[in-house]
C-alpha distance (Angstrom), angle and dihedral (degrees) to the residues before:
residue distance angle dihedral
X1 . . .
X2 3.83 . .
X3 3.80 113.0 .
X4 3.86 131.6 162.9
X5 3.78 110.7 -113.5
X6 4.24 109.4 -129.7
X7 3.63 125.8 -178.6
X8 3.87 92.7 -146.7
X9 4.10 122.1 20.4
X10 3.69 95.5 139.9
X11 4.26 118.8 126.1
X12 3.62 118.1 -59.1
X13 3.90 111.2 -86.5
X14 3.31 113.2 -66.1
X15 4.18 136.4 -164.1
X16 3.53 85.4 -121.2
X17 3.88 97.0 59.4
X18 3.94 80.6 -143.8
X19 3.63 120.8 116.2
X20 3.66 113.0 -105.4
X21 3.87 119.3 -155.3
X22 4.69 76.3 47.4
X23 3.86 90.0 57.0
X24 4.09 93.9 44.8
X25 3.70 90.4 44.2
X26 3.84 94.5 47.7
X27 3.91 87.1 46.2
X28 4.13 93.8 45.9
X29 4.22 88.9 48.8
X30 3.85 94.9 46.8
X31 4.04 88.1 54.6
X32 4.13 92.2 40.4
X33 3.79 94.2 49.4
X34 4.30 87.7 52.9
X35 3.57 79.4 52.0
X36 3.66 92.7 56.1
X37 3.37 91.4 50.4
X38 3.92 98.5 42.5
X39 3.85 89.5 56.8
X40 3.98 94.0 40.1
X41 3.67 89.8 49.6
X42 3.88 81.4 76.6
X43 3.55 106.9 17.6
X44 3.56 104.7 117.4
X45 3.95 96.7 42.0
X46 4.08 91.7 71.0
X47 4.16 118.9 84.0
X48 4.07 98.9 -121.6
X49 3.79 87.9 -131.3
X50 3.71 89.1 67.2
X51 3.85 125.5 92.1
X52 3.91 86.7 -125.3
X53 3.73 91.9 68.1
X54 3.47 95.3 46.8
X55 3.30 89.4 59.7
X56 3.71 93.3 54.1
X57 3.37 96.4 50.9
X58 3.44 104.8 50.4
X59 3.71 93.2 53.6
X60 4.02 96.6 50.7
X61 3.71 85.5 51.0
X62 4.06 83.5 49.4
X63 3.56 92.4 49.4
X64 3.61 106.4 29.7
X65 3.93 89.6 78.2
X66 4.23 82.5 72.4
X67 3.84 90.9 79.4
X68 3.69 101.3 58.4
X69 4.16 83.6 40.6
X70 3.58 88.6 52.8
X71 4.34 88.9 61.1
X72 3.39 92.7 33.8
X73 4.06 90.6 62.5
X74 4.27 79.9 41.2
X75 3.36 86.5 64.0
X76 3.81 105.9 41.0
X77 4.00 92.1 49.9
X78 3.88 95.6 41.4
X79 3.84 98.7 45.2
X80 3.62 96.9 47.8
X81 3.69 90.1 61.4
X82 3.63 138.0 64.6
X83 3.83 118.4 -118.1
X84 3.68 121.0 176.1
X85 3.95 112.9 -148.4
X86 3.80 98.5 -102.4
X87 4.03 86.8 48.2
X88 4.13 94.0 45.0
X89 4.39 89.8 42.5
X90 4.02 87.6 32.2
X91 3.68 98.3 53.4
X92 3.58 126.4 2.7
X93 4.28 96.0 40.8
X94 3.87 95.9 34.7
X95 4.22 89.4 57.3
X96 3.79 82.7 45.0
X97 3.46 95.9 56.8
X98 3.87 97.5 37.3
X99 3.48 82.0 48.1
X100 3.46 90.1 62.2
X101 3.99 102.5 37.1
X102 3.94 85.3 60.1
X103 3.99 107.4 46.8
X104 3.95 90.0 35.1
X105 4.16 80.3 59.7
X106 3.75 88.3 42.5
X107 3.96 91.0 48.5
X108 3.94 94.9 40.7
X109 4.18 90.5 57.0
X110 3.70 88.1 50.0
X111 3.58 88.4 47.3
X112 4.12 84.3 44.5
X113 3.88 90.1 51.8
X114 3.84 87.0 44.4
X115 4.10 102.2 58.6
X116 3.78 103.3 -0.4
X117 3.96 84.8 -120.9
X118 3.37 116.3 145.6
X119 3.81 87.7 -170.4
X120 3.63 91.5 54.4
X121 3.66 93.1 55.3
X122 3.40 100.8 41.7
X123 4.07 83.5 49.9
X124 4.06 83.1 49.1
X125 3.99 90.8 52.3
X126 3.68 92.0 39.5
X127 4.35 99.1 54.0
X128 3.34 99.6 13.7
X129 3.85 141.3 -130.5
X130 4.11 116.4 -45.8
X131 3.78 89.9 -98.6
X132 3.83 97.2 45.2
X133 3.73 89.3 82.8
X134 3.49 89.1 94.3
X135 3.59 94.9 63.3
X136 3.60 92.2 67.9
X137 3.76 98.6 50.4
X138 3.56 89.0 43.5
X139 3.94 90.4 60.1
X140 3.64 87.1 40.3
X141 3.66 95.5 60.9
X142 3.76 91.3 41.2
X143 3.52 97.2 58.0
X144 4.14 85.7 57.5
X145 3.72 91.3 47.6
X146 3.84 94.2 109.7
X147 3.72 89.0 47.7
X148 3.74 90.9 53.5
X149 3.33 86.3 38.9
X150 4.39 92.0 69.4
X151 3.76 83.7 42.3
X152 3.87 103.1 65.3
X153 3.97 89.6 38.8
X154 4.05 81.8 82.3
X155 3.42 125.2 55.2
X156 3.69 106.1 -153.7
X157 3.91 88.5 38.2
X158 4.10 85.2 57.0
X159 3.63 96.1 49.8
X160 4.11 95.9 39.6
X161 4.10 82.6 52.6
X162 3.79 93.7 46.1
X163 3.80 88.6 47.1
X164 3.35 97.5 53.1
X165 3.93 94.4 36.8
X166 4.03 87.0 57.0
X167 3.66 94.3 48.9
X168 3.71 96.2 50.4
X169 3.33 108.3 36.7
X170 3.74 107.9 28.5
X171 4.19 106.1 21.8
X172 4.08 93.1 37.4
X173 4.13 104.1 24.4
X174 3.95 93.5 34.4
X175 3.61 89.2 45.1
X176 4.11 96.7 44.6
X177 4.11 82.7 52.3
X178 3.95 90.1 57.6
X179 3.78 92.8 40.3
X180 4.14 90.1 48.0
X181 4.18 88.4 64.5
X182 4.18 92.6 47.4
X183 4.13 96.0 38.0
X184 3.61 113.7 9.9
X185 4.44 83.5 175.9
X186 3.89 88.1 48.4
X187 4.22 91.7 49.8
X188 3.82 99.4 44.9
X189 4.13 82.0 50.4
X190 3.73 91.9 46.4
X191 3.80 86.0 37.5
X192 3.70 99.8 54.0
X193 3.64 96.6 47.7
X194 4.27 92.7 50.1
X195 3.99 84.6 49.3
X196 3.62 88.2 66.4
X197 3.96 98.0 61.2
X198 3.80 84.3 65.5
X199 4.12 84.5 -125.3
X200 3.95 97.0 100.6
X201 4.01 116.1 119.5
X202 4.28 95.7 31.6
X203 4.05 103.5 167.1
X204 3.68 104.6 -117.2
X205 4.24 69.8 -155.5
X206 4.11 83.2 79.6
X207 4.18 93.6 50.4
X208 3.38 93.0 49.5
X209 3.99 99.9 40.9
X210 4.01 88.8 47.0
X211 4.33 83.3 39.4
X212 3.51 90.1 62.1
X213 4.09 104.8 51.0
X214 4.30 75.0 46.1
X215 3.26 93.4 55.5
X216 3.80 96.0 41.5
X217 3.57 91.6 57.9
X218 3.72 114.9 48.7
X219 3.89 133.7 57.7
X220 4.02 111.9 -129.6
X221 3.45 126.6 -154.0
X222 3.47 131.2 -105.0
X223 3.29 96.0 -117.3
X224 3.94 85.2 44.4
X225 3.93 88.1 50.6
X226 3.72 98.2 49.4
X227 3.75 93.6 54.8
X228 4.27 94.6 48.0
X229 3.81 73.4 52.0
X230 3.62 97.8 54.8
X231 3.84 85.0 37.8
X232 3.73 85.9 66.2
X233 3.71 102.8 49.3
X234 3.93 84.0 45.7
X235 3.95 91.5 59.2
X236 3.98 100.0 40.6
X237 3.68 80.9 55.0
X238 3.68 95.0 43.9
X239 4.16 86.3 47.8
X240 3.49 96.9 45.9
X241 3.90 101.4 42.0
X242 4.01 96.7 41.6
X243 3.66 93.5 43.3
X244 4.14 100.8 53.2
X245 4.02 89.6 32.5
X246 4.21 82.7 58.1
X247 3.34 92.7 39.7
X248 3.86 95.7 47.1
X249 4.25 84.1 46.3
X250 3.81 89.3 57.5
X251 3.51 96.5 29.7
X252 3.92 95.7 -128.9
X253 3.32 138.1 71.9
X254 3.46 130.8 -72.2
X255 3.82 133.0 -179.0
X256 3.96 92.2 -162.6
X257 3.94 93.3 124.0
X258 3.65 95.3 36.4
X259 4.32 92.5 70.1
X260 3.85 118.8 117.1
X261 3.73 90.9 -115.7
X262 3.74 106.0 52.4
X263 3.91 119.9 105.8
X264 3.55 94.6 -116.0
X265 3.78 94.3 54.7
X266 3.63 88.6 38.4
X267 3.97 96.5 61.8
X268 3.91 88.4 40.3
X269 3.71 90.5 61.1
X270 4.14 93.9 46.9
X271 3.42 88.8 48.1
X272 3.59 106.6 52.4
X273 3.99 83.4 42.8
X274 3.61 101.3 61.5
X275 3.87 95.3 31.7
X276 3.87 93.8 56.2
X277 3.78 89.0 43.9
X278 3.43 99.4 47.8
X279 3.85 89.8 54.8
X280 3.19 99.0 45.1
X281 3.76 92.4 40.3
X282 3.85 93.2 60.8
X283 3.93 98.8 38.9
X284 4.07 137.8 65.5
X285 3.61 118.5 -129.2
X286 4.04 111.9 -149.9
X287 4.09 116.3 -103.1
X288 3.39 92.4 -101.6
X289 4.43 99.7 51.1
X290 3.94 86.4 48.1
X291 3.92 92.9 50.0
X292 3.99 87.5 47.4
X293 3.63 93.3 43.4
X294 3.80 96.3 53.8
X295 3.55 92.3 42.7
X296 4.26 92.6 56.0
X297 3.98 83.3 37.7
X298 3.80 94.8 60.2
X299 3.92 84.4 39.8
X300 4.13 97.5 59.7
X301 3.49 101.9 81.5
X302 3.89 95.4 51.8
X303 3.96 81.2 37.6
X304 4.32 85.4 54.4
X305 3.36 94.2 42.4
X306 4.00 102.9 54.7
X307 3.84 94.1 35.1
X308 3.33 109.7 93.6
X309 3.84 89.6 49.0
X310 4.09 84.7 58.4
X311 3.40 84.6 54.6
X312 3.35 105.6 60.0
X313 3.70 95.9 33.2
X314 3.99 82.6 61.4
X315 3.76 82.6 58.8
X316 3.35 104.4 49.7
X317 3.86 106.1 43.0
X318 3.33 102.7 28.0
X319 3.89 108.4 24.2
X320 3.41 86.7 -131.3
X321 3.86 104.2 146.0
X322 4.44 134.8 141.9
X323 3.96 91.8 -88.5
X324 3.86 93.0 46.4
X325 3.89 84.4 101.8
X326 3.71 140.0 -21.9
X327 3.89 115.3 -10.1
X328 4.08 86.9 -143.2
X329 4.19 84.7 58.3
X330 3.84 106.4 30.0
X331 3.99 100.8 41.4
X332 4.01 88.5 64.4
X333 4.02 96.5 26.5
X334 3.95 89.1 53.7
X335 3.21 100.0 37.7
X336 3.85 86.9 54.1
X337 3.35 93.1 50.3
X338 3.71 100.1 51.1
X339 4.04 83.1 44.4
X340 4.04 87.7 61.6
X341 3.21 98.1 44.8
X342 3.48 102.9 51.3
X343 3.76 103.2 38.3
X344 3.99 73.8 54.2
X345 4.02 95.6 56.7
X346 3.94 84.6 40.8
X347 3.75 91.5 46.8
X348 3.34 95.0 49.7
X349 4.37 101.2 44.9
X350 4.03 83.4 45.0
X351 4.05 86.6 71.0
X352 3.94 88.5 55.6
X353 3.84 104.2 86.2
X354 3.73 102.5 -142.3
X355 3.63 91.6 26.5
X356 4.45 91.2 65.0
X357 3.25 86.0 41.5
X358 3.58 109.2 61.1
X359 3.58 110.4 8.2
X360 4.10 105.3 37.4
């Protein structure tokens, strides 16, 4: 892909000093992945013949694109910067793993109050909530950010790695995942034979961190743009038609198109990159939108990390859950609820000094 090289095609100047179309797009995949998790909450109690479902499904495979978005922006902030060891370790990892430390506690009472289990909860500390996954890669990625770092300082070297990064880990791996729930006797062949190049098991995590800095960087096209667009109509349709016909052949559920490193998903997330930054690239936001903005964008990770636990508490005290009442009303109304009240919580620990330092 062609692309004109720039030194500085970030949003317009701003009174913020923050980048805009990063801020909106940190903001829009905080909200999508509670979505995720408000419809997967439930998404294996609904018959996939029903309207319900469909419903379900067709907003995770909306919203699922805001993971890969989320490392994508990872890697555009982090590798445009310098960071020294002590600062990258220092900083960045050590709030990720007291991060971490503090919600898994948080998680593991609930989990306590839950059951009464203290092996359950300790299990719960121990691994993690669901959604804490993230963490990990996140550190993971971090820790190779000076290696990634001597990468993107070439511009054939970039492209060669993203090319390569693409084909094994989202066109083979993402592929071998959709081929494992139609054949399982066809994958493990497939499977075996891809093990022995040595290249099996690429994070798609990688791509899209070293995507994102990519991305970041270089103008596209029209042309260029409308086809990532097209792209990204292409792959929700992909996502949304493969996963319900699979799940309608098995009669269950299955979440088979809806991982990070499937094409669909893949296409979603470039798309949703390069539209929001191109509009928010080429227009001003007033004073007042940019100061809101940053302020809910420096709120979505503590807004991330406490979601899920909104969630459930929803659940359990006020029965208030995605199938309560119409998918068409309760995926959005829930999902803005859970959205309010944990940008809230987040809002309100980021005014504790130590507090937004270490543990949002």
């Amino acid at each position: 892909m062609a692309v004109e090289n720039v030194t500085t095609v970030q949003a317009e100047p701003n009174t913020t000093g923050r980048t805009v179309y990063f801020d909106v797009l940190r903001v829009l995949a905080a909200v999508a992945v509670m979505a995720i998790h408000v419809v997967a909450y439930k998404f294996s109690e609904v018959a996939t013949t029903t309207f319900a479902w469909n419903m379900l499904n067709l907003t995770d495979v909306a919203a699922t694109c805001a993971v890969p978005v989320f490392f994508m922006l990872s890697g555009a902030l982090l590798l445009s910067r310098e960071y020294s060891l002590k600062k990258l370790y220092g900083k960045k990892i050590l709030r990720i793993v007291t991060c971490f430390v503090f919600w898994s506690a948080i998680y593991a009472l609930w989990e306590f109050y839950k059951h009464r289990l203290i092996k359950d909860a300790a299990s719960e500390f121990l691994r993690g909530p669901d959604h804490m996954w993230f963490l990990f890669t996140i550190v993971g990625l971090y820790m190779f950010v000076p290696v990634f770092k001597r990468i993107v300082e070439d511009e054939k070297t970039t492209r060669y790695c993203l090319l390569l990064l693409f084909i094994f880990s989202v066109v083979i791996d993402g592929s071998l995942n959709i081929l494992s729930a139609v054949s399982m006797s066809k994958a493990t062949f497939i499977l075996s034979v891809f093990k022995q190049s040595g290249l099996h098991g690429i994070p798609a995590s990688a791509f899209y961190f070293i995507l994102g800095y990519y991305l970041s960087t270089h103008t596209l096209t029209k042309k260029q743009r409308r086809w990532i667009y097209i792209g990204a109509v292409i792959g929700f349709l992909f996502g949304a038609a493969g996963g319900a016909a699979l799940s309608m052949y098995y009669h269950k559920p299955t979440a088979v198109f809806l991982k990070n490193n499937t094409i669909g998903i893949c296409l979603e997330a470039v798309g949703v990159f390069v539209f929001i930054k191109q509009v928010f690239s080429t227009r001003q936001l007033s004073q007042k939108a940019q100061r809101v903005l940053a302020h809910l964008a420096k709120d979505s990770f503590g807004a991330y990390l406490v979601h899920y636990l909104v969630i459930m508490m929803l659940e359990e005290f006020l029965n208030l859950h995605v199938l309560r009442f119409h998918t068409v009303l309760s995926i959005p109304l829930l999902t803005a609820i859970v959205a309010l009240i944990s940008f809230g919580i987040s809002d309100l620990l980021n005014r504790i000094p130590v507090v937004k330092k270490f543990l949002v």
